[in-house]
TORPADREN-398866 format. One record per residue (C-alpha): x, y, z; residue number from 1; residue in three letters; chain. Coordinates in steps of 0.2 Angstrom, whole numbers, plus 2048, in hexadecimal, padded with zeros to 3 digits. Each point is the difference from the previous one (the first is absolute). Layout:
# TORPADREN-398866
+-----+-----+-----+-----+--------+--------+
:  c1 :  c2 :  c3 : num : residu : chaine :
+-----+-----+-----+-----+--------+--------+
:   X :   Y :   Z : NUM :    ALA :      A :
...
+-----+-----+-----+-----+--------+--------+
# end
This chain:
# TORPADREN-398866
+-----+-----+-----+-----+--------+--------+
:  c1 :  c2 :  c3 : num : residu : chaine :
+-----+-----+-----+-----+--------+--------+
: 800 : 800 : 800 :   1 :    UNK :      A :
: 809 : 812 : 7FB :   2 :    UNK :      A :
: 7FC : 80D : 80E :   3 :    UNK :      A :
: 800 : 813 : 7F8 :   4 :    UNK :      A :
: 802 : 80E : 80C :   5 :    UNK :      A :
: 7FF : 813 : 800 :   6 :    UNK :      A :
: 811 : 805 : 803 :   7 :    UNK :      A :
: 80F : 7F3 : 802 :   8 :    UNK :      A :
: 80F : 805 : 807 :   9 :    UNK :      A :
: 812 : 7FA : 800 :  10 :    UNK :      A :
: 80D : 805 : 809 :  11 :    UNK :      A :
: 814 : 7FA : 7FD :  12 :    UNK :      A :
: 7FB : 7F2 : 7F6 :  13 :    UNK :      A :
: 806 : 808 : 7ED :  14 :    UNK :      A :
: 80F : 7FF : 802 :  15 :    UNK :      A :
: 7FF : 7EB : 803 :  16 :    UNK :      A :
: 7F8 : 7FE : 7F1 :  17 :    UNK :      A :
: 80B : 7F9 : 7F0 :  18 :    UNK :      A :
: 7FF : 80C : 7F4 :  19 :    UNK :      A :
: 7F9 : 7F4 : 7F3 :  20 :    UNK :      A :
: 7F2 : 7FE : 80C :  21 :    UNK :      A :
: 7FD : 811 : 802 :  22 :    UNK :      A :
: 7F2 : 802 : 7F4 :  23 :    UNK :      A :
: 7F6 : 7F2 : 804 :  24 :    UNK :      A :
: 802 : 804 : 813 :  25 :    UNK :      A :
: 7F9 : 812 : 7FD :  26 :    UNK :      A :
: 7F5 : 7FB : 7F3 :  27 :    UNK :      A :
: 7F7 : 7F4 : 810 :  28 :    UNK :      A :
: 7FE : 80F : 80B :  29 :    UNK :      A :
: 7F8 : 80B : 7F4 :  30 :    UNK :      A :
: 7F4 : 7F5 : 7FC :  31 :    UNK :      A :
: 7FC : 7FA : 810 :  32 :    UNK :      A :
: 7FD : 812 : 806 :  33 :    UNK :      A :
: 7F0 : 80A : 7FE :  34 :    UNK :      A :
: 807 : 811 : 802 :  35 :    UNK :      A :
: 812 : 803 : 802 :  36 :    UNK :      A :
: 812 : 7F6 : 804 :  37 :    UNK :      A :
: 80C : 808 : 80C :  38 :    UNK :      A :
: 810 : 7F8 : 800 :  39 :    UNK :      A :
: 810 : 806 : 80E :  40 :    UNK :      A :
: 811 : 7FB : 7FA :  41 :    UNK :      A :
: 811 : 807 : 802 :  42 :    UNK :      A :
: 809 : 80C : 7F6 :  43 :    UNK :      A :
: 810 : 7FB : 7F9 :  44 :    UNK :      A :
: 80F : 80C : 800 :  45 :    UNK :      A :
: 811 : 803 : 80A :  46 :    UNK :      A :
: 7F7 : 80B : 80C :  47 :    UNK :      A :
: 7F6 : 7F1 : 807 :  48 :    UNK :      A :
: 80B : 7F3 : 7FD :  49 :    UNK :      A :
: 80E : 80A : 80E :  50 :    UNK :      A :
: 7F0 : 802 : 807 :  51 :    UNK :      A :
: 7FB : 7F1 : 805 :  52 :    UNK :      A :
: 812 : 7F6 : 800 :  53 :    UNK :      A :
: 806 : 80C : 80C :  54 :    UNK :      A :
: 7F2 : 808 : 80B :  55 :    UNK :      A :
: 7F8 : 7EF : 800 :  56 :    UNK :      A :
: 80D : 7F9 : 80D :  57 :    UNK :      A :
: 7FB : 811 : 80C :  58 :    UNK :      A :
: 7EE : 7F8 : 800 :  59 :    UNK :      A :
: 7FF : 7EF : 800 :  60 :    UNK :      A :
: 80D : 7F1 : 805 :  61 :    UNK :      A :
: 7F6 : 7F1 : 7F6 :  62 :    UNK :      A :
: 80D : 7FA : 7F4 :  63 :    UNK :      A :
: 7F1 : 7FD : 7F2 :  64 :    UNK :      A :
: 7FB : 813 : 7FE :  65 :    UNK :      A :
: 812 : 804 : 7FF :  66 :    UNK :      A :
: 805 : 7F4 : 7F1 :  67 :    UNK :      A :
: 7EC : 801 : 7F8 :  68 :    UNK :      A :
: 7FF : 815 : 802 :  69 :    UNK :      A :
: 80E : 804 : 7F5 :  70 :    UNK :      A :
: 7FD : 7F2 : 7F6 :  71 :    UNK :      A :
: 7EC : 806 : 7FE :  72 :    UNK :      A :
: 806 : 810 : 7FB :  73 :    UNK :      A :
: 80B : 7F9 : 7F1 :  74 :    UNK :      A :
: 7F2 : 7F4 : 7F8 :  75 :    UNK :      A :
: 7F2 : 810 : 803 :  76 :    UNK :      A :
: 7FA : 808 : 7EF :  77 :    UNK :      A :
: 803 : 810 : 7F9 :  78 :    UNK :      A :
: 7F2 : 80C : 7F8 :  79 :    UNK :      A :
: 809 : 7FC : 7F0 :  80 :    UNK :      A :
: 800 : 7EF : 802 :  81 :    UNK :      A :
: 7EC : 800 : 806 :  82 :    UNK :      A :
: 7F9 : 80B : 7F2 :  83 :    UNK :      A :
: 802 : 7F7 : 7EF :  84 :    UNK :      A :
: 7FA : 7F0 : 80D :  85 :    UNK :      A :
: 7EF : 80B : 803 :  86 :    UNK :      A :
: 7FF : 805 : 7ED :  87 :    UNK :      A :
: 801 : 7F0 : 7FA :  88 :    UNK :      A :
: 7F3 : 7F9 : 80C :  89 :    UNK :      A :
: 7F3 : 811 : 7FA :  90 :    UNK :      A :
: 802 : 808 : 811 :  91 :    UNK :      A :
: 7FF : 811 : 7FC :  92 :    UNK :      A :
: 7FB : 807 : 814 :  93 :    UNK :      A :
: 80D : 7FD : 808 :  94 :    UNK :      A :
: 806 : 80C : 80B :  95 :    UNK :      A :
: 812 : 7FF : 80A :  96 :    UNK :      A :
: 805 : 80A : 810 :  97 :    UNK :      A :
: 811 : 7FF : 80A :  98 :    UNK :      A :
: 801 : 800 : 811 :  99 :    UNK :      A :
: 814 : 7FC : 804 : 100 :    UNK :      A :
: 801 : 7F3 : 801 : 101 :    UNK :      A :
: 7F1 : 7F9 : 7F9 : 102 :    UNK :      A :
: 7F7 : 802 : 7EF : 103 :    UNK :      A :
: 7EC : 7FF : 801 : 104 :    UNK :      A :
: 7F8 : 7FA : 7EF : 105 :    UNK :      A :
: 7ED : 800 : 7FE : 106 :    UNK :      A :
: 7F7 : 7F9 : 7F2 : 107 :    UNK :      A :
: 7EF : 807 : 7FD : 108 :    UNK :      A :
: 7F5 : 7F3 : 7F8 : 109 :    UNK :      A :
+-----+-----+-----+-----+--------+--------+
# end
């Protein structure tokens, strides 16, 4: 049985998704949602990279979010990188907005 919902939201999942599966994976949320996709992921650049591998020892002593942060922040997508995926898919409402160090994408159906 397929659920649909108003809103869906994700939240640090983009960036674990294979890029060849990246279509398909937003393709399911689109159509599962009535009204809009909100999807939180990192932004990738230096700035968060030394922001992460070197404030993140200040903040936490778990051994996993030290090695998986940086790392996150390596696999995240760029704008550039998301774009032609939403053209392709006939996404034309997306909307992006930064916060540092996260990047907001909503997808109005």
């Amino acid at each position: 049985m397929l659920f649909r919902s108003d809103i869906i939201v994700t939240a640090q999942v983009l960036h674990h998704i294979d890029p060849f599966e990246l279509s398909a994976f937003l393709r399911a949320l689109v159509t599962h949602a009535r009204t809009a996709v909100i999807i939180s992921d990192l932004i990738r650049s230096r700035a968060a990279y030394y922001f992460v591998k070197f404030g993140l020892p200040f903040i936490t002593n778990d051994p996993i979010s030290r090695l998986d942060g940086p790392l996150s922040v390596l696999r995240s997508h760029s704008k550039e990188e998301l774009e032609p995926v939403f053209r392709s898919l006939a996404m034309p409402n997306v909307i992006y907005k930064d916060w540092f160090p996260r990047r907001f994408i909503i997808i109005k159906t």
